[in-house]
Each structure stands twice: as C-alpha cells, then as structure tokens.
ROFI-975979 format. One record per residue (C-alpha): residue in three letters; y, x, z. Coordinates in steps of 0.05 Angstrom, whole numbers, padded with zeros to 5 digits, always signed. Example, Ala and Ser with C-alpha at 12.3 -4.5 7.8 and 13.67 -1.06 7.14 Angstrom:
<rs>
ala-00090+00246+00156;ser-00021+00273+00143;
</rs>
This chain:
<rs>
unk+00764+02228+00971;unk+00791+02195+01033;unk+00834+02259+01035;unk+00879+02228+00980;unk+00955+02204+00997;unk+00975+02164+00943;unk+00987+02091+00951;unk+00915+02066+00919;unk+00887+02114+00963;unk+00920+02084+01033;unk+00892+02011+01003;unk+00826+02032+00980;unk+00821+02068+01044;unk+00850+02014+01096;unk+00791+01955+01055;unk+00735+02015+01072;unk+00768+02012+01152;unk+00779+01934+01153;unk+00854+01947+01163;unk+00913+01899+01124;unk+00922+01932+01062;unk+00989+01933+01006;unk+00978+01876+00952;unk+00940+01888+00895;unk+01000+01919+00857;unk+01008+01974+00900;unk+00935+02001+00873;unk+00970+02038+00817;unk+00948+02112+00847;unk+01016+02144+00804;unk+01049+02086+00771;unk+01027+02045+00714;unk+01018+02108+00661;unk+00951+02122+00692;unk+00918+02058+00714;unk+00939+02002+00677;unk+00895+01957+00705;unk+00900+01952+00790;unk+00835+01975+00819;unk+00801+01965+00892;unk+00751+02015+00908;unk+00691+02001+00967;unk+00649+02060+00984;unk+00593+02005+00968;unk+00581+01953+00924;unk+00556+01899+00985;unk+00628+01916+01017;unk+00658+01904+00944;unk+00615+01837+00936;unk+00643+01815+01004;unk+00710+01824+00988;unk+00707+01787+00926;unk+00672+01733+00954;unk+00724+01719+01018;unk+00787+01714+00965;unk+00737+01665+00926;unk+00726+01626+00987;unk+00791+01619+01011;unk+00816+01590+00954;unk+00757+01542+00944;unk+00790+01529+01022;unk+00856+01532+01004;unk+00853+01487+00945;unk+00807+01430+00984;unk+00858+01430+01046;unk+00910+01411+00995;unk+00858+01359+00960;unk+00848+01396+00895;unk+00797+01421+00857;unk+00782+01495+00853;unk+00762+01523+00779;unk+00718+01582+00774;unk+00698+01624+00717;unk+00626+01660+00734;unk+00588+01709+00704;unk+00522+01735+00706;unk+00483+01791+00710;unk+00460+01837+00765;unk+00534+01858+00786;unk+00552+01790+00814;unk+00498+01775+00847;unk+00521+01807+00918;unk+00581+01758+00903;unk+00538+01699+00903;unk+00491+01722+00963;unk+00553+01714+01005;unk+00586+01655+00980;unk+00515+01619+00996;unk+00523+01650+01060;unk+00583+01626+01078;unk+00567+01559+01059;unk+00507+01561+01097;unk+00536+01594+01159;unk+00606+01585+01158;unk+00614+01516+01132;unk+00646+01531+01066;unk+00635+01467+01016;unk+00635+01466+00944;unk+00645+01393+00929;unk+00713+01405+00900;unk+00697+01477+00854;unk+00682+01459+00782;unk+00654+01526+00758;unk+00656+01537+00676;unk+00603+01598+00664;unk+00625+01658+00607;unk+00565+01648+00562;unk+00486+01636+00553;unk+00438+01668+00500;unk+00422+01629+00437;unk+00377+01592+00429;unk+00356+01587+00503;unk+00321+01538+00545;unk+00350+01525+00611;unk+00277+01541+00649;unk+00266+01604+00617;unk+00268+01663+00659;unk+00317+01699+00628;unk+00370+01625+00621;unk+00436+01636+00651;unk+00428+01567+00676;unk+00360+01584+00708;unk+00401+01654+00737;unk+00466+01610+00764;unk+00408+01556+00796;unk+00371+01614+00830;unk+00424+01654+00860;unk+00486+01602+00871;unk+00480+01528+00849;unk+00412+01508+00878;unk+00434+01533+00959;unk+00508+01498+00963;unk+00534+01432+00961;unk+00570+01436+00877;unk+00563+01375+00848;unk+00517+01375+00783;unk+00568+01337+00741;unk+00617+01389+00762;unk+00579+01456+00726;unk+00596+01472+00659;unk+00543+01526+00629;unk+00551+01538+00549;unk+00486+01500+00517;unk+00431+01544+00487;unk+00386+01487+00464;unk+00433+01460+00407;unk+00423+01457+00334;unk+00458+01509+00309;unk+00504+01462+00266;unk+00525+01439+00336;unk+00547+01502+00358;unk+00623+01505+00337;unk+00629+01424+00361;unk+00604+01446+00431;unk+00646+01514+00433;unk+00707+01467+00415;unk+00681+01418+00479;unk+00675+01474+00527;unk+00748+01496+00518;unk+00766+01429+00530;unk+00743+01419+00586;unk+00769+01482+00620;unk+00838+01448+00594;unk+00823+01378+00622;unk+00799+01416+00682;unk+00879+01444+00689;unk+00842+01520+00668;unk+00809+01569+00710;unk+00837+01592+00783;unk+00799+01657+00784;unk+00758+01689+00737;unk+00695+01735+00748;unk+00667+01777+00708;unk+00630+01843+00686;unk+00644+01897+00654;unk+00582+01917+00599;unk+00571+01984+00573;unk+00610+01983+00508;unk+00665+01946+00547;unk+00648+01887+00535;unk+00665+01828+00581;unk+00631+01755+00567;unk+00595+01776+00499;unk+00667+01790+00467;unk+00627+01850+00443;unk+00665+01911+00404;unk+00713+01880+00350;unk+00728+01816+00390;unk+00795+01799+00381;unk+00848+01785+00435;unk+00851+01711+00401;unk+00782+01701+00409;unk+00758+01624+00434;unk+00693+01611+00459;unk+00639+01620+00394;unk+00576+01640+00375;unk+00567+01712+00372;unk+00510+01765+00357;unk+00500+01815+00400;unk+00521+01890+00397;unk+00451+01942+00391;unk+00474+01968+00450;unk+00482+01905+00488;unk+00411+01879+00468;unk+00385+01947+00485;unk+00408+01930+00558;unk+00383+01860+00563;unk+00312+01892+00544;unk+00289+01898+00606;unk+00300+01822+00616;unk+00258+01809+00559;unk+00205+01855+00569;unk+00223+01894+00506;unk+00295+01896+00455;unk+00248+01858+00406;unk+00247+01797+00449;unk+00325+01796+00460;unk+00354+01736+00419;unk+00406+01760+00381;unk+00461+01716+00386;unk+00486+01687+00433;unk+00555+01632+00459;unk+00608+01661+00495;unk+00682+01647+00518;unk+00730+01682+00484;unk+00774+01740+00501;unk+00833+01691+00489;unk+00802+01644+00530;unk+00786+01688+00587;unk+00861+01714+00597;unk+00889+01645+00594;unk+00855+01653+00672;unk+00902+01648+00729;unk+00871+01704+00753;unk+00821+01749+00738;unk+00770+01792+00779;unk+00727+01848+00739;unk+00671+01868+00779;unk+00635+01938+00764;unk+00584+01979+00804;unk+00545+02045+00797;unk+00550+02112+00762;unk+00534+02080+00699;unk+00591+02044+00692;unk+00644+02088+00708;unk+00665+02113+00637;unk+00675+02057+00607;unk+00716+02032+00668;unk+00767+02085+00658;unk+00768+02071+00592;unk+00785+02003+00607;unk+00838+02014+00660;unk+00870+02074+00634;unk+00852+02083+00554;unk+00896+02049+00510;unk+00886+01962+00489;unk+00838+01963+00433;unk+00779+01912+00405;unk+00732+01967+00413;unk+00737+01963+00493;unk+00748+01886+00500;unk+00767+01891+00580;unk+00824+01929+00554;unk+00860+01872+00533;unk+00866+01854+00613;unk+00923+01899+00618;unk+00958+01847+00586;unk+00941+01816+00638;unk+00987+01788+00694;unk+00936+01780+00756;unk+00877+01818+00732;unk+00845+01873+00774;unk+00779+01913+00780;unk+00733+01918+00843;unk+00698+01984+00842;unk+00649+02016+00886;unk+00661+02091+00897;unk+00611+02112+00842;unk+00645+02061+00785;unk+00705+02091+00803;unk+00692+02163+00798;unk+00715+02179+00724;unk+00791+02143+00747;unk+00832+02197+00749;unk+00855+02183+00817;unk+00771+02204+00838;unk+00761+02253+00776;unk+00819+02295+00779;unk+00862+02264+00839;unk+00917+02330+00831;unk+00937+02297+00763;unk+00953+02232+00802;unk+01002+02263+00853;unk+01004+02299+00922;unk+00936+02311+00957;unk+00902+02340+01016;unk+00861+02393+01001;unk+00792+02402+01021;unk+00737+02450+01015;unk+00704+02399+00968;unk+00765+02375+00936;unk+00777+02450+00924;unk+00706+02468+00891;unk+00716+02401+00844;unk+00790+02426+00815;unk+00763+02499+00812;unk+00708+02480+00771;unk+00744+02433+00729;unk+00801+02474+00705;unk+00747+02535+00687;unk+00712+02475+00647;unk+00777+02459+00615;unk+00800+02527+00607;unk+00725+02548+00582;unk+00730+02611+00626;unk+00673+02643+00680;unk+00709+02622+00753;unk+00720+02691+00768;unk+00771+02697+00708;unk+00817+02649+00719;unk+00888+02670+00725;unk+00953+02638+00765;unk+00976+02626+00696;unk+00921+02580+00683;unk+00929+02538+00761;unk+01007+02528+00736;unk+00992+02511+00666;unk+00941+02455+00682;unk+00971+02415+00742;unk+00938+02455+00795;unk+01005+02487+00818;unk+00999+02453+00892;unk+00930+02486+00902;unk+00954+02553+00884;unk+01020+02550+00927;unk+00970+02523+00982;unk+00916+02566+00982;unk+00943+02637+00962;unk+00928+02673+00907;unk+00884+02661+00850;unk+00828+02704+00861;unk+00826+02688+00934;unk+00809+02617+00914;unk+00767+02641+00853;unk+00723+02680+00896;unk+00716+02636+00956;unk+00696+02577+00909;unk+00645+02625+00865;unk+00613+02648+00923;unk+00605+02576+00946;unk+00570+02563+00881;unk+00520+02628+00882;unk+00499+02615+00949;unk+00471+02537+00930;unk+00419+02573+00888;unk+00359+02583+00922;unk+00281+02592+00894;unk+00261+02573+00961;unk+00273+02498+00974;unk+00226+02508+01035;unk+00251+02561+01061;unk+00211+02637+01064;unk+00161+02658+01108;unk+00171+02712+01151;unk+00142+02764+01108;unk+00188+02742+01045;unk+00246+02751+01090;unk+00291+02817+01068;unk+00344+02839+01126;unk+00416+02797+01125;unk+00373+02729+01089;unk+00394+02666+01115;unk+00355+02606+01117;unk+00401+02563+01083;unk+00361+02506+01063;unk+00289+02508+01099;unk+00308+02537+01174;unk+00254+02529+01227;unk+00177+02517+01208;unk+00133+02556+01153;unk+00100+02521+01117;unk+00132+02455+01121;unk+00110+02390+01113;unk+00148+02355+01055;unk+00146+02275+01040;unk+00172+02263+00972;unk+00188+02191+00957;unk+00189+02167+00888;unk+00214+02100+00874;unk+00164+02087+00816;unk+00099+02123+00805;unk+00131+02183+00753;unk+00207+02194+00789;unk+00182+02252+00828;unk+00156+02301+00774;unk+00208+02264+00721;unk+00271+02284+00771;unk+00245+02339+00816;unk+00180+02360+00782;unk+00200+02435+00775;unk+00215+02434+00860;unk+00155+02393+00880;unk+00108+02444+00834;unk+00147+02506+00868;unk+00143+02478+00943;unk+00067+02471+00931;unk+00058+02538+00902;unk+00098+02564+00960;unk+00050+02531+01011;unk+00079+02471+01038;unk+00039+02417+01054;unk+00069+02364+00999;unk+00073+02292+01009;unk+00095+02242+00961;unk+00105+02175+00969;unk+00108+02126+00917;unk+00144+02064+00939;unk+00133+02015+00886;unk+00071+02000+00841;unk+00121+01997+00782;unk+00070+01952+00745;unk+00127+01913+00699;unk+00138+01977+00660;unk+00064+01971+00630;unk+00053+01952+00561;unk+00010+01887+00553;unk-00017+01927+00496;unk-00045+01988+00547;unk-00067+01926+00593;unk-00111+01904+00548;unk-00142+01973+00535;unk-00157+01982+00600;unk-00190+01922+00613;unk-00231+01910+00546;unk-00255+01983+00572;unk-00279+01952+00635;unk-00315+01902+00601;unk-00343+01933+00548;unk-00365+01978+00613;unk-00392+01920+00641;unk-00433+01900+00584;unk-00460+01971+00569;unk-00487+01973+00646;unk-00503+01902+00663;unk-00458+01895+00717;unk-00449+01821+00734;unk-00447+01786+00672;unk-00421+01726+00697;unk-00358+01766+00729;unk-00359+01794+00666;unk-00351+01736+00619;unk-00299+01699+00664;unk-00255+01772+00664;unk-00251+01774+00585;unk-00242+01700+00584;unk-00177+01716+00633;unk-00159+01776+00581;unk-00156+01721+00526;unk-00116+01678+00570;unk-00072+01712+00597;unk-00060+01780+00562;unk-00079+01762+00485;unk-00041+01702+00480;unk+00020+01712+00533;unk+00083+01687+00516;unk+00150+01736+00510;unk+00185+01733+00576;unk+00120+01705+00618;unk+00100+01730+00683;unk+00030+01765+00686;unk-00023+01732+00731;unk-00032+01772+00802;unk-00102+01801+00766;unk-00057+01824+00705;unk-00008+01853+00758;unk-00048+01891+00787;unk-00081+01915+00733;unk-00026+01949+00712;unk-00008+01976+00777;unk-00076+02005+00782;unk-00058+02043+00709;unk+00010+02072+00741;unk-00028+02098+00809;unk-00082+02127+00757;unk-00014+02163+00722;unk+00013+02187+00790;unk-00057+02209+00812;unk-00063+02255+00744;unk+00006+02281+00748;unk+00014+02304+00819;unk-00064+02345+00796;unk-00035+02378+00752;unk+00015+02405+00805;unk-00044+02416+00860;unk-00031+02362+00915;unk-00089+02332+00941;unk-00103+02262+00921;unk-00105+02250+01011;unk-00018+02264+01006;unk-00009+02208+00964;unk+00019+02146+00995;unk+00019+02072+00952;unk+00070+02041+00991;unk+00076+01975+00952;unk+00132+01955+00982;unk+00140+01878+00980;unk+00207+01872+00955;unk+00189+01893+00883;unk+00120+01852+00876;unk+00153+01789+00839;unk+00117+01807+00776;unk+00190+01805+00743;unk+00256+01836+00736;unk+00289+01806+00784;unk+00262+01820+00849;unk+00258+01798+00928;unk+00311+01828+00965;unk+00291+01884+01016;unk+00260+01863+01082;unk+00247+01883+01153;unk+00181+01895+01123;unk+00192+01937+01068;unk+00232+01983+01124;unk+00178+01986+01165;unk+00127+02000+01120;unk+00178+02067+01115;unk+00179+02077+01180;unk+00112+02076+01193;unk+00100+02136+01145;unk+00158+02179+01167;unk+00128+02179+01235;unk+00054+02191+01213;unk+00065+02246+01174;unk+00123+02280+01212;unk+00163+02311+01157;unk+00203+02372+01163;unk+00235+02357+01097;unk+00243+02285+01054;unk+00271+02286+00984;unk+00291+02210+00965;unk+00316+02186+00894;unk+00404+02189+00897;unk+00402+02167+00826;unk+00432+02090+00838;unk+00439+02083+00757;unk+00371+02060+00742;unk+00382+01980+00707;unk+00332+01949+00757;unk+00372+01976+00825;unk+00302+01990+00848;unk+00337+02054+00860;unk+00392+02032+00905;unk+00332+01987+00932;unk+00288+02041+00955;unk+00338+02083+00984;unk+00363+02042+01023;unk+00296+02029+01055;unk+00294+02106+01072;unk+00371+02107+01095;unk+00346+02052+01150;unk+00284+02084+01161;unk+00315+02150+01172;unk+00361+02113+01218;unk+00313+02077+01269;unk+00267+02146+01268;unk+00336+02191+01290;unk+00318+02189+01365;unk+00250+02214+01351;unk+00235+02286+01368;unk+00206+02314+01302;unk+00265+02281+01271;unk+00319+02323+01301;unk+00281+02379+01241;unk+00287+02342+01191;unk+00325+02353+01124;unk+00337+02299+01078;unk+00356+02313+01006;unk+00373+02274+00946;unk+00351+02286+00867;unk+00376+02258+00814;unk+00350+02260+00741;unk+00319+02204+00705;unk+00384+02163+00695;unk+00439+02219+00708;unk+00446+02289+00748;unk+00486+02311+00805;unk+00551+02344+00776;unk+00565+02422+00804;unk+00617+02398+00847;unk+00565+02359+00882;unk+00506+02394+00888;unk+00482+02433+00957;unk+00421+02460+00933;unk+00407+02488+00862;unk+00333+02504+00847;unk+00323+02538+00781;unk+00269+02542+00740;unk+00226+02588+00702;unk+00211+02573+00625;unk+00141+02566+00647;unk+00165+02522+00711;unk+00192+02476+00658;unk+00132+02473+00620;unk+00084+02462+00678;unk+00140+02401+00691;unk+00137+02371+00622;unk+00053+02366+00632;unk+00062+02324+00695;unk+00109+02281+00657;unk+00060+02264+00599;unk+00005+02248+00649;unk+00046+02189+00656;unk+00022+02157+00584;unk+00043+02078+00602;unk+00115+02116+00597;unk+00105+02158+00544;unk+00137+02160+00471;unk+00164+02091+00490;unk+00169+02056+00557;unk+00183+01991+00565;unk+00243+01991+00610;unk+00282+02054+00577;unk+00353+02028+00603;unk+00418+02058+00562;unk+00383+02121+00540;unk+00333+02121+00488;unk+00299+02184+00492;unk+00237+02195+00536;unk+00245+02207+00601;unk+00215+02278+00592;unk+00273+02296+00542;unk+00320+02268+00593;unk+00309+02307+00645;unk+00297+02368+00610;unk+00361+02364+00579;unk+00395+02344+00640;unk+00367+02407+00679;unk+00386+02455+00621;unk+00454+02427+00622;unk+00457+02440+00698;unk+00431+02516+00685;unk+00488+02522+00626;unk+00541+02505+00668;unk+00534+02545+00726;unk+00513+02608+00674;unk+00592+02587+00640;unk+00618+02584+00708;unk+00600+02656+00707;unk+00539+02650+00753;unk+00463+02676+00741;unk+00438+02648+00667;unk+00372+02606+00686;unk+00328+02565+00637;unk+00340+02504+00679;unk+00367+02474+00746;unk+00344+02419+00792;unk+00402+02400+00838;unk+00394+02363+00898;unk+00456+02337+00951;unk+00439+02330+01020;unk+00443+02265+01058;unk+00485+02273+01122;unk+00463+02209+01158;unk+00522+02160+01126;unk+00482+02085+01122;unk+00543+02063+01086;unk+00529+02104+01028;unk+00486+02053+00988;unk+00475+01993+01028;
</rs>
C-alpha cells in the first residue's frame, strides 16, 4: 500500500524509511470524516514498539533535564510488551534512568495475589520494573488482595494519587476485542473513575489462555476509568495483528459509543493509535484506499478494488459495468485503466489462473501442450518440508494440500516446531499416565519406578493448583500425547513416520503462556533442517492471529532461517509459501495459489483433524473463536471456494489459499 499519496500515507511511509515525518495530525488519510482518531502504521509491530518506546523515553529525558517527574500510565498484556523490551534496553544500553517516572498501571484482576502468574504486578516486575532503576515507592499497581469492602476506598486512593502526582504525561494502552481499553468493558461510561468491574464473556474468554481454561478467569476485576484515562495528557493506543483490526476501525472511524469504549478517544485532544500493517488493514485508507482520495494504481491495488466492488455490487467480475466503477467511487480506475471489461477481464483471468490442483507442480506425462508450471517449476517429485507451529496446524490449515502433494508423489516433510504441550488437558494427562501404570502393574515392570510415578501423578497432576506450572515429567508427558496426535494424523495422510521432524524449539518450553523469546538457537535448529533435507518447496504458518504469537514466533524463525540458507545452492529452487487457516484465511485479493478441494479431499482432511483428540470437542487454548478447530477451517475453506464461485469463477467444495513469501525479513519480525 506504499503506492498510496495521501498525507497518512507519506507519514506512515517516511516512519517505515526512518525519514522526518508530518506531526501526528497530519495522519488523517482524507480529513477527519474518515479517521477520527490519528493513526501511525509500521509494517511490523517491533518497528511500532520502537517507536512508541523512543517518544516514551524522551520524555522520561525531557522531563528529568528540567528536574521533574515523568507520569506514565501502563498497560498490560502481550501488545506492550515489545514496548517494554526496549525501554529496558535503553536503560541498559543507552543510559536512560527511571528514578524520576512514577508509573500508575490501568488495572489488576480481582482478587489477585501479586506472585501469581497471571498478577499484573508479577507481569509489570517481569517485563519492566525488575531490569531499570524505578523506584518501588514510585509504582502504583491497583491492589487485588483487598477485602472487597475496601475496594471503592482504594479506587478513590488511586485517583488521588494520579492527581497529587500532577496526572498522567502519556498514557498506554490496548485495545481488547470488544473495544475495550483498561477493563472499561462494553457499557462503560465516558464518566467512568477507576472501580471494580466484572468482566465481559468475551473478555474472560481471551484471558483463558492465561488461566489455563475461562473457568479459572476471576471475574471481576479494578480498573481506571474511561474518565480517568482521557483526563491523560496524552494518550498512545497500541494494537497489533489481524485480529485486531476490526475493532480498530471501529474505534477510529465508527461513531463515539459505550459499546466500543476506545471510541470515546476521539474526544480526545492528543490521542493516537500505533498500528502495524495488519491492525490497520480494515482502515479505510488500507481496505478501500480509492474511498480515501487519489491513488497509484497497482496490479494488486487493482485486483483488491475489482473484487471489492463485485462483492459490493453482488455481481460475477465479468459483469460489472462502467456504470457500476462511477457509481461506487472507482471512477479514477476506470478513467485510468480503459474500459470496464478490459479491467474485468484482466483481473478475472488473474484470479482463474491462481487455481491450481497441482501445488507441486505435474510430471511430465500430466503435462498437456501450452501448461505452465506456475507454482511447482523444475523437479518431479519434489521434496516438500511443511512446518507446523504446533503438532495439528498442518492438516488443521493446509490438510487438504499436504494429503494431495502426497498422493501426487512428493516426498512430504513436516516439521513440527513446537511440542505444544500447554494445550493438554490435566484431565487427558492423567489418562495417559494411570495407563502406564496400570501397564506397569499388569507386567511387572519396575515396581519401585512404578510406585514413585503414581505418587508424582497424585502430586502433581491430581492435586495441581489453577494457574500452576506442570513439573518437566508432566511436561513432557503431554508433549509425548501431542507427537502421538501428529504421528496418527499425518498416517492417515500416508507420510512415513521417518519425515517427521520434533523440533522443540527452546523458545516455547517454559511450561507457560508466556514464553522465552526466540534465540540464535531456535534459528539454528531451523537451519539445520532446511539444509538436511534440501527442500524444493516449504509451506510455513502466515497466520500471525493465534493469542500465544507462537505464530509470529515460529515464522520468524523460518524468515531468518530462509535468510542465512539464500546463498546455498539448492536454495536458489526453493519456493516458500504461506497458509493460513486456524485463526483466519488469506482474503482473494491476497492469495497466489488457490488449491481446491474435492468433497472427499475435505473429508479425508476432517479425519486428520480428529486424530488430534487433546484438541478435540474442546481445546484448551481456543482463542476468540469457539468452535473446533475442524469447523474453523472447514468453514473458512468453503467460504474461500464461495467467493471465488460468486466472483464468477469455477464452483469448488472448498479452497486452501496460500501467498507466497518473496524474501521480505521485515514482514513479521
């Protein structure tokens, strides 16, 4: 989107090159009707996090130079965490001291204890307060451990203080599915003081994975208000990922209502959003940038409006008129590009020639005269690594093209990069291992190892505590039930147990949510298998909207690995595409390669999925969507095949799309 000229383009555009940009009020892309909120967009969220962190620290600067304090509002959560990572490093590298910030944080579950894993206390200690120089007296955290009847006194305190503290200098915060920002969840009022609240269904749903399961979520909790929150000099709303991009737009360009909370900032005076590209896709600036004002048009660009107005106009592509480009704001691409049916055509036939039912490309005896080798030029058969960032995202997201590539003859590959043994039940856990004893018992074997491994069952399985780490046995354990899963599901698609690959990769071995970040290890351990098995094609997961960012974790791992193996020969062969499906699916304007599936391709699918049975009718991690993964994907696929059959393309039962990765590092990291 580069391509766009308006003003909030040229600013987004000159923060991506490191060039001066306008001030923040230039960032409305066509005046205040359409973003109401000023936005900065960062292809990434680590540049975002950067950014957010150098206007942080130069005040904190700015403010001690002068011999004042600096007052910070903080949030929580995943999002901010890149923040924090940076402002530790400039205070460990750069010298930047924090013995004049007084920090007042948005809100804490209730009741909480400040040692518990999932404490906001606990989260600030970990990732800011524990690795610079604040003073402790100078931290202001609302108190979980109260009496309730203490509650209101303490809420009444904590606004107070902000007060005495001469208010907060720059506010940061989040941005939560339903719009939320602090826990002002849906109905908060633009009044609104800091107060006990209970949480929203949806909110709680999204803090499961915390907990280890919605039913361990408490289900109130303290928070500032929304009044209290835009009494903020200034205020900084920080959102990344696919995930989050609806409810952004909503925020910046919907109208002010309770039911999106961060709408209230465009009351604001000095409020703005910090986006990564993928947050901001449903602006309309990214969505439909023609409705925002002159553009340069593109062959992608082009393929995106084209599509849209057929969606809007519920026509085939093929039957759209001039009438229908001048009616609906696409006048500049008509008078640009000719006549309708030029562009009509030239984008359909775009379209019809991403389908392909050979991801691998065909062997020479398949091949019919004037066939091009669009997506799997060179070798027949090919070798194919598949990673999967848990044990069931390659059949849940590309199951119907991994089950055709082996039928087809490649030699498949897959790669699973993490044990994923977090997302197990204690309750299958304990199955498994009161099998092994009882196993153990019928046979003989070792009583004595025996007795002390149901004594560790009672111990640490039977009577764990909500929230608690396993043990490394329990750990692994559960891993060993997820490789069992991934062994059973890539069977029932044919591929040899000898192309599987347990990576393990460090970074996720924490035994909780949170995890390590990525290492030269975890790279290497990447590396290392690229170059042993040589592949002529890798499929990695592009789906960044998963609520761990294991995801965005293990991509990145493959982005650098990809990068370090370039020079290598075998390399120079290589194809690298990337599925989406178990959080969200490429949209048509996107997608390179379109495999489609049979009824029966489907089917065969769905089996591989339910060998998974740790993840099955209810998985312990399930993010924002409820339904099983299975239905997910299956519904995603059908919608895929529905909208290129409306677009006026071939009617298939289903559609796997997949976008291919052109070498760009800066596209996750």
């Amino acid at each position: 989107m580069s391509t766009i000229e308006s003003p909030a383009a040229r600013h987004a555009a000159a923060h991506r090159n490191g060039e001066p940009a306008a001030a923040p009020s230039s960032m409305h892309s066509s005046g205040p009707r359409i973003e109401k909120i000023p936005c900065r967009i960062y292809r990434h969220a680590g540049e975002a996090s950067k950014a957010v962190a150098a206007e942080i620290a130069a005040l904190i600067r700015q403010r001690a130079s002068q011999g004042q304090h600096c007052v910070l509002g903080l949030a929580t959560g995943s999002t901010p965490v890149g923040v924090y990572g940076e402002l530790v490093r400039l205070h460990q590298e750069e010298g930047l001291s924090f013995r004049h910030v007084i920090t007042f944080n948005l809100d804490e579950y209730f009741p909480m204890q400040p040692d518990e894993l999932q404490s906001y206390v606990r989260f600030m200690r970990e990732h800011l307060f524990d690795h610079v120089d604040i003073l402790p007296e100078n931290i202001h955290i609302p108190d979980g451990t109260l009496p309730e009847a203490e509650v209101e006194e303490s809420c009444r305190r904590y606004e107070q203080a902000i007060r005495d503290a001469g208010g907060i200098d720059i506010q940061l915060l989040g941005i939560g599915r339903t719009g939320h920002i602090g826990f002002n969840e849906p109905g908060s009022g633009r009044e609104s003081r800091t107060r006990m609240i209970t949480l929203d269904r949806v909110t709680r749903r999204d803090a499961a994975s915390d907990f280890f399961g919605d039913e361990n979520v408490p289900r109130r909790a303290i928070t500032m208000g929304v009044g209290t929150i835009l009494e903020a000099k200034k205020v900084v709303i920080v959102a990344f990922g696919e995930g989050k991009a609806n409810i952004v737009a909503k925020a910046v360009e919907g109208e002010i209502s309770a039911i999106v909370a961060a709408s209230f900032l465009q009351t604001h005076g000095n409020a703005q959003f910090v986006l990564d590209d993928a947050a901001a896709e449903s602006l309309t600036r990214r969505s439909s940038p023609w409705l925002s004002g002159p553009i340069a048009w593109n062959d992608q660009l082009i393929r995106k409006a084209v599509i849209w107005l057929a969606q809007r106009m519920k026509k085939p592509i093929l039957k759209l008129t001039e009438e229908d480009y001048n009616e609906d704001g696409l006048q500049d691409l008509l008078a640009s590009q000719g006549t309708a049916y030029n562009i009509n055509i030239e984008v359909f036939r775009d379209l019809q020639q991403t389908i392909t039912g050979w991801p691998g490309g065909k062997p020479a005896h398949a091949r019919r005269a004037g066939d091009t080798q669009r997506f799997g030029e060179g070798a027949f058969p090919k070798r194919v690594l598949i990673f999967s960032p848990h044990p069931d995202d390659d059949v849940i997201s590309m199951g119907g093209t991994l089950i055709r590539l082996v039928d087809q003859g490649h030699q498949v590959h897959v790669a699973y990069q993490t044990s994923g043994n977090i997302a197990v039940f204690d309750d299958d856990a304990i199955t498994f291992m009161d099998f092994v004893a009882e196993f153990n018992r019928q046979f003989n074997i070792d009583p004595k190892r025996t007795a002390e491994f149901e004594a560790h069952i009672e111990e640490f399985v039977k009577r764990k505590q909500p929230g608690q780490v396993d043990s490394p046995e329990v750990q692994s354990i559960k891993g060993m039930i997820r490789r069992g899963e991934a062994r059973a599901a890539t069977r029932t698609c044919n591929i040899p147990e000898s192309q599987l690959h347990f990576m393990d990769m460090p970074f996720y071995e924490t035994g909780r949510v949170r995890k390590k970040p990525l290492s030269d290890e975890d790279i290497q351990i990447t590396v290392d298998l690229l170059r042993k098995i040589k592949p002529h094609q890798v499929y990695a997961a592009g789906d960044l909207s998963d609520p761990h960012g294991t995801h965005r974790t293990c991509l990145s791992a493959v982005f650098q690995a990809c990068k370090r193996v370039e020079q290598d020969d075998w390399y120079r062969d290589c194809q690298v595409w990337l599925y989406r499906g178990a959080w969200q699916e490429w949209g048509a304007h996107q997608i390179e390669m379109a495999v489609p599936l049979s009824p029966q391709e489907l089917l065969r699918k769905r089996a591989a999925i339910f060998k998974h049975e740790s993840q099955k009718d209810k998985a312990l991690f399930p993010g924002p969507d409820p339904r099983e993964f299975w239905q997910r994907a299956e519904q995603r696929n059908r919608t895929t095949a529905e909208l290129y059959d409306k677009l006026g393309l071939a009617e298939y039962e289903a559609i796997e799309g997949f976008v291919r990765w052109k070498g760009d590092l800066d596209a996750v990291l």
